[in-house]
C-alpha positions in Angstrom: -24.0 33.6 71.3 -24.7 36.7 69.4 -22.6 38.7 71.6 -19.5 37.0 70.8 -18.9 38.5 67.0 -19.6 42.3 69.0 -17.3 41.3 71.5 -14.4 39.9 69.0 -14.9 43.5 66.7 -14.9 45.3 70.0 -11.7 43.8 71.2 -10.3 44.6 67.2 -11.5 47.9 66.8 -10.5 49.2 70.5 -6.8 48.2 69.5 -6.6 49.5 65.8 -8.2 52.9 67.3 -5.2 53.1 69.5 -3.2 52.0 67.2 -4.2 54.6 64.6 -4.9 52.3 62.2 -8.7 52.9 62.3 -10.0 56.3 62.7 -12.5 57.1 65.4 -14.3 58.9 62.8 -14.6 56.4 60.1 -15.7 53.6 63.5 -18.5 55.9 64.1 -20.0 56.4 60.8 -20.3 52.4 60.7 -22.2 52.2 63.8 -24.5 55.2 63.2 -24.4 55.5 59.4 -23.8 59.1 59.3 -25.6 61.9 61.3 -25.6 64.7 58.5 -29.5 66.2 57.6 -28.5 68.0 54.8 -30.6 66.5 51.7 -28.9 64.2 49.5 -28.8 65.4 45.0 -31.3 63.2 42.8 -30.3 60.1 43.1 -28.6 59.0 39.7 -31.0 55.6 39.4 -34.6 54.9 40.4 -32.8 51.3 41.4 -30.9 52.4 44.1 -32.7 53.0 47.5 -33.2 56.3 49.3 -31.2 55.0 52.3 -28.0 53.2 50.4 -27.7 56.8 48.8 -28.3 59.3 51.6 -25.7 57.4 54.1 -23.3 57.3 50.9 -24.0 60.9 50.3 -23.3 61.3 54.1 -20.2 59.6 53.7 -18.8 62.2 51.3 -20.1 64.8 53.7 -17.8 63.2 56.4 -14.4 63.3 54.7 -13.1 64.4 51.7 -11.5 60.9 50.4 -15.2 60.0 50.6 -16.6 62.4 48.6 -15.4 61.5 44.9 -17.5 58.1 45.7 -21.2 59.7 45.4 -20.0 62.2 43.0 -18.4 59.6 40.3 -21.2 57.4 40.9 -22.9 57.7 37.5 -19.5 57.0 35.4 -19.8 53.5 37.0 -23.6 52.9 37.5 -23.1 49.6 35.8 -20.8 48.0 38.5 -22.3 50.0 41.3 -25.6 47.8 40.1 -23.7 44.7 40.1 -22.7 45.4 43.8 -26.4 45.9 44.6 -27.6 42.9 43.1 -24.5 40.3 44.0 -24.4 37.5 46.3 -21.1 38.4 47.3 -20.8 42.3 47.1 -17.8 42.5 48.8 -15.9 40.3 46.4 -16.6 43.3 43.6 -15.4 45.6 46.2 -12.4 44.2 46.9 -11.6 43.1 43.0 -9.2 46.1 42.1 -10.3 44.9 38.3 -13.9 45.1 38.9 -14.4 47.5 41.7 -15.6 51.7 40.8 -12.5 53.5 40.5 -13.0 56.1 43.5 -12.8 53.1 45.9 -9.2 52.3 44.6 -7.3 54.6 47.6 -9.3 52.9 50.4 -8.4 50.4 53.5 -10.7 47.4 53.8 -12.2 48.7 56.8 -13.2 51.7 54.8 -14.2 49.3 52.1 -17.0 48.2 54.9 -18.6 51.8 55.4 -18.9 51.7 51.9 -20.7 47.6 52.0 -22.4 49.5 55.0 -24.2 52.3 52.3 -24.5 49.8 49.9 -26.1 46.2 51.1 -26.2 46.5 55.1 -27.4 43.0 54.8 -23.8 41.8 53.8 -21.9 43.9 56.7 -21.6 40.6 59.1 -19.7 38.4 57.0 -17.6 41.3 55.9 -17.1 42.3 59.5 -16.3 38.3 60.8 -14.0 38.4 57.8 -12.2 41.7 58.8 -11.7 40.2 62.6 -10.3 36.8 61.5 -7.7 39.0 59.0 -6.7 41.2 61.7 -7.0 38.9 64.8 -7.3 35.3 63.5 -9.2 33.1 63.0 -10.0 31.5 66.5 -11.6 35.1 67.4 -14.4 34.0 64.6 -15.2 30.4 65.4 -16.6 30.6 69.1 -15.3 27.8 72.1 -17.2 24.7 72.4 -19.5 23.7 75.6 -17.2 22.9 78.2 -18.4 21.8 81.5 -15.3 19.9 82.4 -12.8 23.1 81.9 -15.7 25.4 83.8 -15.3 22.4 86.9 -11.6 22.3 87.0 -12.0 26.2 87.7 -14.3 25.9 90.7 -14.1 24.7 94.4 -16.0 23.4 97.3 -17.4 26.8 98.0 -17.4 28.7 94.5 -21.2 27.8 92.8 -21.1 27.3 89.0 -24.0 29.4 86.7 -25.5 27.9 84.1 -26.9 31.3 82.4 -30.3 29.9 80.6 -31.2 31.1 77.4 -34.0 30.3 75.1 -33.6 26.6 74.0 -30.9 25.4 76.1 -31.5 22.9 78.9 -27.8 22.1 80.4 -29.4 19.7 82.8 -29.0 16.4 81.1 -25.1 17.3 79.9 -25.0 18.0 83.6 -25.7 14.5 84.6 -23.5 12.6 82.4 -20.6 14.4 83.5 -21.6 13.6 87.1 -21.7 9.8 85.8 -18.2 10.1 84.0 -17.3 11.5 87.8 -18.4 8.8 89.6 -20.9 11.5 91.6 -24.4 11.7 92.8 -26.2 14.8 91.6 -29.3 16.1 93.9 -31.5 17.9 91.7 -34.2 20.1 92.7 -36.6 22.7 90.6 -37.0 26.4 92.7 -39.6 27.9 93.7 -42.5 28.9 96.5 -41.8 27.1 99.4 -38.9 24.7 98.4 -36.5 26.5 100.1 -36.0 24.6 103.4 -35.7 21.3 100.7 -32.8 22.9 99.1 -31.0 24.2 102.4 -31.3 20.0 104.0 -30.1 19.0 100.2 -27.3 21.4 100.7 -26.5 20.5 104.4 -26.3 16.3 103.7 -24.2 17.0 100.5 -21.5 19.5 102.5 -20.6 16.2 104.6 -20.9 13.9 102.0 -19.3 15.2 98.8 -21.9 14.9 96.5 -23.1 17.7 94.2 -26.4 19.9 94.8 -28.6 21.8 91.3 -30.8 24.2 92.7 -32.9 24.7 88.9 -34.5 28.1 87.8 -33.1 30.3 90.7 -35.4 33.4 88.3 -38.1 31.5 89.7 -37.2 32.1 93.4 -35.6 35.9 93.8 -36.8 36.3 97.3 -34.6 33.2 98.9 -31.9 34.5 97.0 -30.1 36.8 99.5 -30.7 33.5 102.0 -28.7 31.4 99.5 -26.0 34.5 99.5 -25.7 34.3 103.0 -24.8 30.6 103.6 -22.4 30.8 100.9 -20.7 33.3 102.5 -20.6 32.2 106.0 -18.8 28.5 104.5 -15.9 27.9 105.3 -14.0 25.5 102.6 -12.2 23.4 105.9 -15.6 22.5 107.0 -17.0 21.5 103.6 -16.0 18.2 101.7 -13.7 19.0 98.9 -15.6 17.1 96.5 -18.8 19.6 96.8 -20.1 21.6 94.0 -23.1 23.3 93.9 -25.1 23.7 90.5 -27.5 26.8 90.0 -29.5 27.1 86.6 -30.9 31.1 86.6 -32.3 33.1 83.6 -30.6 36.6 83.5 -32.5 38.3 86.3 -31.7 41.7 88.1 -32.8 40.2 91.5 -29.9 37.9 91.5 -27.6 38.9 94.1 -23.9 39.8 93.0 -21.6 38.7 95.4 -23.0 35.1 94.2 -22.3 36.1 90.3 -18.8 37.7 91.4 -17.3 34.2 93.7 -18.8 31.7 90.8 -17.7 30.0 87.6 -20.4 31.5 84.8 -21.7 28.9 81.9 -23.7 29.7 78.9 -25.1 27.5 76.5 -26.9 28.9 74.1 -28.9 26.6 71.3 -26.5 26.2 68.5 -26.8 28.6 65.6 -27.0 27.5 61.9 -29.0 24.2 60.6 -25.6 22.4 60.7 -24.4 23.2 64.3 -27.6 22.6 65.5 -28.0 18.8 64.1 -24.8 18.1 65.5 -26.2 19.1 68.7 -28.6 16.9 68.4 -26.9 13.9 67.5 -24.4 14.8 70.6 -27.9 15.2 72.9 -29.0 12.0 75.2 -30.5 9.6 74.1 -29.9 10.0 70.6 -26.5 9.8 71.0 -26.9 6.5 73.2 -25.8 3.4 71.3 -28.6 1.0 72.4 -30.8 3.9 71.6 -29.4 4.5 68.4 -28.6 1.3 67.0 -30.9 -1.6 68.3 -34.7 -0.8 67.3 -36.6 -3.6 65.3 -36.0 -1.7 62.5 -33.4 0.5 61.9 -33.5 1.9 58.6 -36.8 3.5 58.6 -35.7 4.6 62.8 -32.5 6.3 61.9 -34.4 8.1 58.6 -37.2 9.3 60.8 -34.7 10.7 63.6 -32.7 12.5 61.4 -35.9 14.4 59.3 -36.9 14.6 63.5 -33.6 17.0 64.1 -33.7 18.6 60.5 -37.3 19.7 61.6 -36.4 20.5 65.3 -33.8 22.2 63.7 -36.0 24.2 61.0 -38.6 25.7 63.7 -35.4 26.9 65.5 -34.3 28.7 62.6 -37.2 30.1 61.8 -37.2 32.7 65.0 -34.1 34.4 63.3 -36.4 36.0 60.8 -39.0 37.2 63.2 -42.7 37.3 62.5 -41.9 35.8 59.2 -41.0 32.8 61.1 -43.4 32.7 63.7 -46.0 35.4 65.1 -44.9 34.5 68.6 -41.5 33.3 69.2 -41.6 29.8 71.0 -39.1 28.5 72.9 -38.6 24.8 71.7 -36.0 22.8 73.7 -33.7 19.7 73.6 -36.9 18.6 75.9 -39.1 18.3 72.8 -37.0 16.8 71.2 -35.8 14.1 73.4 -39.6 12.8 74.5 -40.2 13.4 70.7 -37.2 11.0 69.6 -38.4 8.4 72.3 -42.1 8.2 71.4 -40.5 7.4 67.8 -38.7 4.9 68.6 -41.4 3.3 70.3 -43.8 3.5 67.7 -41.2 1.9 65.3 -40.3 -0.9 67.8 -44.2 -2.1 68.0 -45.0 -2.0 64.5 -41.5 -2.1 62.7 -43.4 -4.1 59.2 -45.7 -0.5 58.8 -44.4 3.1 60.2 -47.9 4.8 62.3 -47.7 8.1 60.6 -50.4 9.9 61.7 -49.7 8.9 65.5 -46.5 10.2 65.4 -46.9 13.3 63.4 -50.0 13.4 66.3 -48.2 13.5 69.1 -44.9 15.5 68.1 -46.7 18.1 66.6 -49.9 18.6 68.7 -48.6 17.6 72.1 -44.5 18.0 72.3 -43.8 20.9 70.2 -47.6 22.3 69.9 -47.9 22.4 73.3 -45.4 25.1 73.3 -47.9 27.0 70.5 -50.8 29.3 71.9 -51.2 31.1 68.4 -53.9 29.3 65.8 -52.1 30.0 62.9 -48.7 29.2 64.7 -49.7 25.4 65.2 -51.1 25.2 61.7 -47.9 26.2 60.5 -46.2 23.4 62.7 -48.2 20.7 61.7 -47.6 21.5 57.7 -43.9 21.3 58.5 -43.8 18.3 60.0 -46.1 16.3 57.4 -42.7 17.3 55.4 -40.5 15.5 57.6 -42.5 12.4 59.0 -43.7 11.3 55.7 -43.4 8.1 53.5 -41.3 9.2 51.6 -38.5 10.3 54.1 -38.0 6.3 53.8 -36.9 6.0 50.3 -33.4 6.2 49.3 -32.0 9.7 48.6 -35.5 11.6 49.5 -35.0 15.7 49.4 -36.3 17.4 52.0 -37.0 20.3 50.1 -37.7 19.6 46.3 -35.4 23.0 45.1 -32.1 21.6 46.9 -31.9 17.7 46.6 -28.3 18.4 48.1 -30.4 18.7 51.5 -31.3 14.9 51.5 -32.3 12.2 54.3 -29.2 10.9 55.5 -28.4 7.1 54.7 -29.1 4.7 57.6 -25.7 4.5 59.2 -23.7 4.6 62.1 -24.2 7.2 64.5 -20.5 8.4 63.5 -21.2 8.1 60.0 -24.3 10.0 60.2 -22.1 13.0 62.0 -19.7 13.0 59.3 -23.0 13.4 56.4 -24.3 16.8 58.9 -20.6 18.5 58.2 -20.8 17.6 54.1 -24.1 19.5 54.4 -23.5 23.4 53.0 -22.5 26.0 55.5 -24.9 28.3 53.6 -28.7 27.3 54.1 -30.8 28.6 51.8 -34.0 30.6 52.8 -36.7 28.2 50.5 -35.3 24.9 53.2 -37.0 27.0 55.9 -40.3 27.8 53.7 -39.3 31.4 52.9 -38.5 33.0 49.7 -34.8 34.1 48.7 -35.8 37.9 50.1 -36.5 36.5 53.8 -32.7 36.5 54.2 -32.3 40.1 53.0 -34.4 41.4 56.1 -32.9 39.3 58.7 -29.5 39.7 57.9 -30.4 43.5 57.7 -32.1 43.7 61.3 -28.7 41.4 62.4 -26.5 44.0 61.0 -28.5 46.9 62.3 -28.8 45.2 65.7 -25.2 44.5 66.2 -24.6 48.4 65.3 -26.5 49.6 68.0 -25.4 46.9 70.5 -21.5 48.6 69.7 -22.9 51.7 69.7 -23.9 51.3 73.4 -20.2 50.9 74.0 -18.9 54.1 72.7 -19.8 55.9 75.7 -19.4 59.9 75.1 -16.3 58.9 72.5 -16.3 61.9 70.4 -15.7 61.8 66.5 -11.7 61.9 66.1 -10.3 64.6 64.1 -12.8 65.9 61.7 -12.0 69.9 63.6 -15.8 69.3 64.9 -16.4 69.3 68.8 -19.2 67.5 69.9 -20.9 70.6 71.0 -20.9 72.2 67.8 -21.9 69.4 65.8 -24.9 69.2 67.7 -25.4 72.5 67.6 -25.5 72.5 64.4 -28.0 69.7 64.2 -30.5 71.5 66.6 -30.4 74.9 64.3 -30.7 72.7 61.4 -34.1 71.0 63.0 -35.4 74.1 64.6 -35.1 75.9 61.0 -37.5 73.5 59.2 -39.7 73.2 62.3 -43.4 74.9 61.4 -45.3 76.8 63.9 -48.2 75.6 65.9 -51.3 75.2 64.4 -54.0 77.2 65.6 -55.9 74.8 66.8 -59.1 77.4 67.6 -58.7 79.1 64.1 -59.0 75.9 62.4 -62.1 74.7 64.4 -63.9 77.6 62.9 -63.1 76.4 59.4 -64.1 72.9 60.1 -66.6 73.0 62.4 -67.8 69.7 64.2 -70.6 68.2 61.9 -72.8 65.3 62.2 -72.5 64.2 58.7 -68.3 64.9 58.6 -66.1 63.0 60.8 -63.2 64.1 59.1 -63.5 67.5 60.3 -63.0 66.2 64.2 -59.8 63.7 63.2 -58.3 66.9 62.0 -58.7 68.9 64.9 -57.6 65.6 67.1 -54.2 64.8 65.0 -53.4 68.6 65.3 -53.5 68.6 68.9 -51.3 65.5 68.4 -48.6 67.2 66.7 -48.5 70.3 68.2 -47.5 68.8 71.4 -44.7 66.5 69.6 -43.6 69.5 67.9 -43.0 71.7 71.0 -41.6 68.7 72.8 -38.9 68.9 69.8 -38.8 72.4 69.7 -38.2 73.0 73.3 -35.7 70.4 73.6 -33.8 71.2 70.6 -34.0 75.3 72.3 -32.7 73.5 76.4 -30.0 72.3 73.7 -28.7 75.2 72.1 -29.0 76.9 75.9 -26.8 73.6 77.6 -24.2 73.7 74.7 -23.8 77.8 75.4 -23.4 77.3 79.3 -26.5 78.9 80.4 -28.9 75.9 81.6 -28.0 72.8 83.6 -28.0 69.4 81.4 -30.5 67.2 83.1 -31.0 63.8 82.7 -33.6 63.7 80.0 -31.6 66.2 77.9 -28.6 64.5 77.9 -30.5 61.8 76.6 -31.7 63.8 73.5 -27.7 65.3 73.3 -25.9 61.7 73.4 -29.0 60.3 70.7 -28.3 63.4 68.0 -24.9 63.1 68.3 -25.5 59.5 67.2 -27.9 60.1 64.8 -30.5 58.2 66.7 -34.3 59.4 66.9 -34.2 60.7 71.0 -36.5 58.9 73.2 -37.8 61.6 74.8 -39.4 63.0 71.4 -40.6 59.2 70.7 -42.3 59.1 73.8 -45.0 62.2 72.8 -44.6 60.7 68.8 -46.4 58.1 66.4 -44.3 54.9 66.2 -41.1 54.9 64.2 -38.4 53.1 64.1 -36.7 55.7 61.6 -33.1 57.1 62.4 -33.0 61.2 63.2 -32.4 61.7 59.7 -35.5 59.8 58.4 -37.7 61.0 61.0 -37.0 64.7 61.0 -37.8 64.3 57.3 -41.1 62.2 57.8 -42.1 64.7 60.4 -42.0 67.3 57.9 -43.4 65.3 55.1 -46.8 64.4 57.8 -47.1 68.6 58.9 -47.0 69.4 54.9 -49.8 66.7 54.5 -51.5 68.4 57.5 -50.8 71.9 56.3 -52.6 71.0 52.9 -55.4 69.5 54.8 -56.2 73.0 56.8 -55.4 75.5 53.6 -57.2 73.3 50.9 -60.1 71.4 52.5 -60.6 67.5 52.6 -58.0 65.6 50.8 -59.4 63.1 48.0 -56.7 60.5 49.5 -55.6 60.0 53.0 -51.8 59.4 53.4 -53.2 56.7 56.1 -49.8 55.7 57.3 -49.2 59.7 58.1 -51.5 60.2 60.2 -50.6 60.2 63.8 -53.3 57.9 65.3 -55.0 56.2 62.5 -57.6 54.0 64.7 -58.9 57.8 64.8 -59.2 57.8 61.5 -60.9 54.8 60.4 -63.3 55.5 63.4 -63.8 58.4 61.4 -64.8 56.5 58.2 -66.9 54.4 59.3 -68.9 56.8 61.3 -69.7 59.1 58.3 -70.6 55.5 56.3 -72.8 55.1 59.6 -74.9 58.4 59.2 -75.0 58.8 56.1 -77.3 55.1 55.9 -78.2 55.0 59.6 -76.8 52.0 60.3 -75.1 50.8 63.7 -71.4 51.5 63.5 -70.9 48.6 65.8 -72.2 46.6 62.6 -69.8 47.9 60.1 -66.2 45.9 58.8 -63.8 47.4 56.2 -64.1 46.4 52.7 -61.1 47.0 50.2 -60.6 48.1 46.6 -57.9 48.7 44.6 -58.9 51.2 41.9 -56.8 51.2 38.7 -57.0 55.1 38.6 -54.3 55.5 41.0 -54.3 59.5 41.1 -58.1 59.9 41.7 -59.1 63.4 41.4 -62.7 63.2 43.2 -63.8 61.3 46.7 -65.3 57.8 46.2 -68.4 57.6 46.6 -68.5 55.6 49.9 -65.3 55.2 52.1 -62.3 56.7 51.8 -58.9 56.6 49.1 -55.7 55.7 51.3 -52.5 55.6 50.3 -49.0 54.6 52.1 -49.5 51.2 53.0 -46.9 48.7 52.1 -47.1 44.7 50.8 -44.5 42.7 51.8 -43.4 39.1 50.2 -45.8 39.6 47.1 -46.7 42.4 44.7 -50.1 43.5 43.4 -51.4 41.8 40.6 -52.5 44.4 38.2 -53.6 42.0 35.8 -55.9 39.7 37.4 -57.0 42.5 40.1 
């Protein structure tokens, strides 16, 4: 599902590229959000954040009709602010009335790399917009599930795929359109030992015409190549026309290819978006069963109970889009849940319809259908509060919102199932972050990670594409970039020299987590170094590019942090950009450590290996009482002096760790 926006802007931006109605330059800068290291002026506005300026700064750098954009910003701060704080920057942007005057000359895909600088988390909806302009609109709105087209296209001896993902069980669409065919299905889950089953299910069904599902083929890689062989050896005259054999396979690298290359493929993803993925529900057996639907004892409180039901199976979906915000692990809830879930309610209601048994159903949808999915304490917790929103006395009263802030997300009347389709597509389009529990900020990072994640997805599609016609090779732009990094690399510690300073003591831990994290760095720093140096010799003709290296060439070139330097490196998720300059920022740190003794506060999230650290810590807290350090946990203060000029007492002043969702409150605290 995700794939299918990359795949549309792919298809859009390969043909305005040839075209020349793009430039291969300006396509580049969007995916990688520039690759200059040159340090940006002083930003014009503590407001505006250090990346939306450097990658606007790097913009200028890139072209020259970019550059009166940073350098006019402060005449029109004012709007720029109002771009950074809208709902809809791109409507400013495009506004000729509104918009800063040094975006007046440029095209709208321009107008993107400039959204890009400014509010990443807008990008996708500018970039769906931009594909439906230039393409149309069907290349926005994605197909529909269609198992009937997908059969027409197969025969007696051409498989069809289902490709599994997350939350999608095509099984029980599966076997109504066998019933609207008239047709027998033989279904049978893979795994040790059922392959002689499958291979008699397969032989009765060639003579008799009826179709086979061989389930969870991941589950069963080593009977696969057995599978590709009597496919092979059929032969279509000896094998009832009206055969079709099913498979159901997560994406799995043992899965042979000649099977993937002869079959009909079929994904069905779990709709996206609150409102796609109640219709799917409603669409899903049995609620979209008639008897099922309309004939318990008592239908009004049944039909406002199934509906909060898909609203909430809905919700938890949801919530994986925003990542450990959502949940710490990310379950995979199916139609399944749903479906026993949606039965057990209706049996409840049917055998006391005069008084709704709230706590039994809330019970057992929430501890046993969907909780059984939840291994994580805090996970399940979560689940059950969400639910007690959804199967609650008041979901039976007339016009009951399921979230207090927007009453225009309310319990759908007791209707026809028809009826109650047509309420799902009045609901908005845009869902609001507070109907999923999360505050208005929860959006900002997920639609950020999207943007950022469909940037690199494209990028992986450029191939060795170089950057159009800026007069820059390839070579020497990386060249450049290597002399640049080598230039504000330090030397290596020596690691000996400082030992003498700061001896190994008894009562001073510190003194051996400095000596540890400088090992630490030296060997990421001559990893760099020599890398940077195989480089400058590749580029130049005098060393053979090997593997590794052309790794680290291809990842500068997009601006990307190589992996070979992240493999001997803290974690960090930074560009090349940001991390060259946070490397430099943690050796200064270091550097000030070794020339003017002890620091009176610990950039904690700059050290290297911090459990080091707080070993570290806590061992001179052991000593210095003689207690067991096994003993010890971490207390935490926040002192209002917040530029301390001597060592606490006990413990140790950090700084550099982050809140997210909440601010400190100075007041109470």
């Amino acid at each position: 599902e995700k794939h299918k926006l990359l795949f549309s802007f792919l298809l859009t931006m390969r043909l305005q590229i040839e075209f020349s109605e793009v430039d291969m330059q300006d396509y580049r800068f969007l995916l990688t959000g520039g690759t200059s290291l040159e340090e940006p002026a002083p930003k014009p506005a503590e407001w505006i954040p250090d990346r939306f300026w450097s990658e606007l700064f790097k913009l200028g750098k890139m072209d020259e009709k970019y550059m009166a954009i940073s350098a006019e910003f402060e005449n029109d701060i004012t709007t720029w602010k109002s771009i950074y704080d809208d709902a809809d920057p791109m409507s400013i942007i495009q506004d000729y009335d509104q918009r800063p005057k040094s975006l007046s000359q440029l095209t709208p895909f321009q107008e993107v790399l400039v959204l890009r600088c400014a509010r990443p988390d807008r990008v996708l909806p500018a970039v769906m917009s931009y594909v439906a302009a230039s393409m149309g609109e069907r290349y926005v709105k994605p197909p529909p599930f269609d198992i009937a087209g997908s059969y027409a296209d197969s025969s007696n001896i051409a498989p069809l795929i289902f490709v599994l993902s997350p939350g999608s069980d095509p099984s029980s669409a599966l076997t109504m359109f066998a019933a609207e065919k008239g047709k027998e299905i033989a279904s049978l889950s893979l795994g040790q030992g059922q392959g002689p089953k499958a291979e008699r299910l397969m032989e009765d069904a060639f003579q008799s015409g009826s179709w086979v599902l061989l389930q969870n083929c991941h589950l069963f890689a080593s009977w696969m190549p057995k599978l590709d062989k009597i496919l092979e050896q059929l032969d279509p005259r000896q094998v009832n026309m009206d055969f079709r054999l099913w498979l159901t396979s997560y994406p799995s690298d043992k899965f042979p290819v000649a099977i993937l290359q002869n079959s009909v493929k079929i994904t069905n993803e779990a709709p996206q978006g609150l409102r796609s993925n109640l219709v799917g529900s409603y669409l899903m057996d049995p609620i979209n069963n008639e008897d099922f639907f309309e004939k318990c004892l008592e239908p009004n409180s049944f039909k406002r109970l199934l509906y909060c039901l898909c609203f909430f199976h809905a919700v938890i979906q949801e919530r994986r889009l925003f990542g450990p915000l959502g949940w710490n692990i990310p379950y995979e809830f199916t139609q399944n849940d749903l479906r026993i879930s949606a039965r057990q309610l209706r049996m409840f209601i049917d055998e006391s319809p005069a008084e709704v048994q709230f706590k039994a159903i809330n019970y057992l949808a929430g501890e046993c259908n969907y909780g059984g999915r939840v291994t994580e304490k805090q996970d399940r917790r979560l689940l059950m509060v969400l639910l007690a929103d959804y199967y609650c006395p008041g979901a039976l009263r007339d016009g009951h919102a399921i979230c207090a802030e927007h009453p225009e997300f309310a319990v759908a009347p007791p209707a026809s199932h028809e009826a109650t389709l047509e309420y799902i597509q009045t609901l908005p389009m845009v869902v609001p972050p507070g109907l999923y529990g999360f505050h208005e900020n929860a959006n900002l990072t997920r639609e950020q990670n999207e943007t950022y994640s469909l940037m690199d997805s494209l990028l992986l599609t450029m191939g060795n594409a170089s950057g159009g016609d800026s007069g820059t090779s390839m070579e020497d732009l990386i060249g450049q970039v290597a002399a640049d990094i080598l230039g504000r690399m330090p030397k290596a510690w020596d690691v000996h020299q400082v030992q003498q300073k700061y001896p190994t003591m008894y009562r001073e831990s510190m003194n051996t987590v400095l000596v540890q994290e400088l090992n630490r760095f030296n060997n990421l720093t001559k990893v760099i170094s020599s890398s940077l140096q195989d480089i400058q010799k590749a580029i130049k003709g005098l060393l053979l590019m090997s593997e590794d290296l052309e790794q680290v060439f291809h990842s500068i070139f997009n601006g990307k942090t190589p992996g070979l330097w992240l493999a001997a490196s803290y974690p960090s998720l930074k560009p090349l950009g940001g991390y060259t300059n946070d490397l430099i920022e943690r050796l200064k740190f270091f550097q000030g450590w070794v020339d003017h003794g002890i620091p009176v506060a610990f950039w904690i999230s700059g050290i290297y290996f911090t459990q080091a650290f707080t070993t570290g810590a806590s061992q001179n807290f052991a000593r210095k009482y003689t207690i067991p350090i096994d003993t010890l946990t971490f207390d935490f203060e926040m002192p209002t002096d917040q530029k301390p000029t001597k060592k606490p007492a006990n413990g140790v002043y950090t700084y550099g760790v982050f809140l997210e969702g909440c601010k400190w409150d100075w007041d109470t605290w």
